[in-house]
N, C-alpha and C positions, 0 to 999 in steps of 0.2 A: 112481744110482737110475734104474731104466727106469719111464714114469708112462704112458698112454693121453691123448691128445686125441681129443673124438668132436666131428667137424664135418659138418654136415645130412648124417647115418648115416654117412658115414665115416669110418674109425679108424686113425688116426693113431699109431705110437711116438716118444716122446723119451727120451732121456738125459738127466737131472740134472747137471752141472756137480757136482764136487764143493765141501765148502766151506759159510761160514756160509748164502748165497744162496741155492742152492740148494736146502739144509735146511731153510731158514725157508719157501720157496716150499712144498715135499712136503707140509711140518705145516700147510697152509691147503689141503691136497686132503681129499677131493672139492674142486672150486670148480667152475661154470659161472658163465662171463661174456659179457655183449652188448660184444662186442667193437667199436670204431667203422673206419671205414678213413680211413686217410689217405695221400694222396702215389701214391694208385696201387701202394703196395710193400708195405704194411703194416698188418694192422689192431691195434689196441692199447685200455687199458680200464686206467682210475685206482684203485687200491683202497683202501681204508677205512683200511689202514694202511701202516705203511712197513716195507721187508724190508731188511736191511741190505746196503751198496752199497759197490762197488768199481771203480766208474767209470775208464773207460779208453777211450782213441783205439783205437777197431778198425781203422780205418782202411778196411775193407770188409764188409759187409753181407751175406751171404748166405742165398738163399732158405732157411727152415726154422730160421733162428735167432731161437732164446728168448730176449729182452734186459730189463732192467730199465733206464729210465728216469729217471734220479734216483732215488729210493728207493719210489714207489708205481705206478708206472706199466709195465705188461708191455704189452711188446710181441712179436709173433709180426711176422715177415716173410716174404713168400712172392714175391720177388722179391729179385735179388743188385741190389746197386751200391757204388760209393765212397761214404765219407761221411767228415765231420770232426767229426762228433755223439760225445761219449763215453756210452756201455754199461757195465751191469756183463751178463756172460753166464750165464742162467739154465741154458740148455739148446738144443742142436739134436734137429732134428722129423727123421726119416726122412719118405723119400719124396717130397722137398721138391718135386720137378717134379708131384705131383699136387696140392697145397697152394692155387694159384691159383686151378683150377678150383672146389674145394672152397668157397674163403670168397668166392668172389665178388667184385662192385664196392659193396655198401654196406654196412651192421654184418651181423654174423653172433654165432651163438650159438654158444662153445665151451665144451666141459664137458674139463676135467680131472681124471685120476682114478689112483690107482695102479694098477698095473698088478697082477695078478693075480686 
């Protein structure tokens, strides 16, 4: 499933990840979230409930990927690196080299939304 992120008016595609994860993310759009940053790589934002999880060693990080956190925590990255952190994967962002500029260095508001 292709969904819209709109960051301070910019408009963003991703891909869904097929699968329970993904599904359960879709059916909670619309969502806008104050996203927080952390680490310089990543902003991310706890939700109210939990989406179900399939944690795994990614082993690398890249800009534009949609991760889930343990089961309620999204994360959006907009910076690549190594990590030893396990993800279950939501989704990748197109355009991921405009991403940085986009969300900045402090919280940022992102709205997620279906696409069409």
């Amino acid at each position: 499933m292709d969904i819209r992120l709109t960051i301070g008016g910019q408009i963003f595609r991703a891909t869904l990840e097929p699968g329970e994860t993904g599904a359960a993310f879709a059916a909670l759009l619309p969502l806008t979230l104050e996203m927080r940053e952390l680490n310089g790589n990543e902003k991310y934002h706890y939700l109210n409930e939990s989406l179900p999880a399939q944690a795994e060693r990614v082993g690398r990080i890249e800009a534009g990927d949609l991760m889930l956190y343990g089961t309620e925590c999204i994360v959006l990255f907009y910076e690549s690196f190594p990590t030893s952190y396990s993800y279950t994967r939501i989704g990748r962002v197109e355009g991921a080299d405009r991403l940085a500029a986009a969300v900045g260095g402090g919280s940022v508001t992102v709205a997620f939304s279906a696409n069409g």
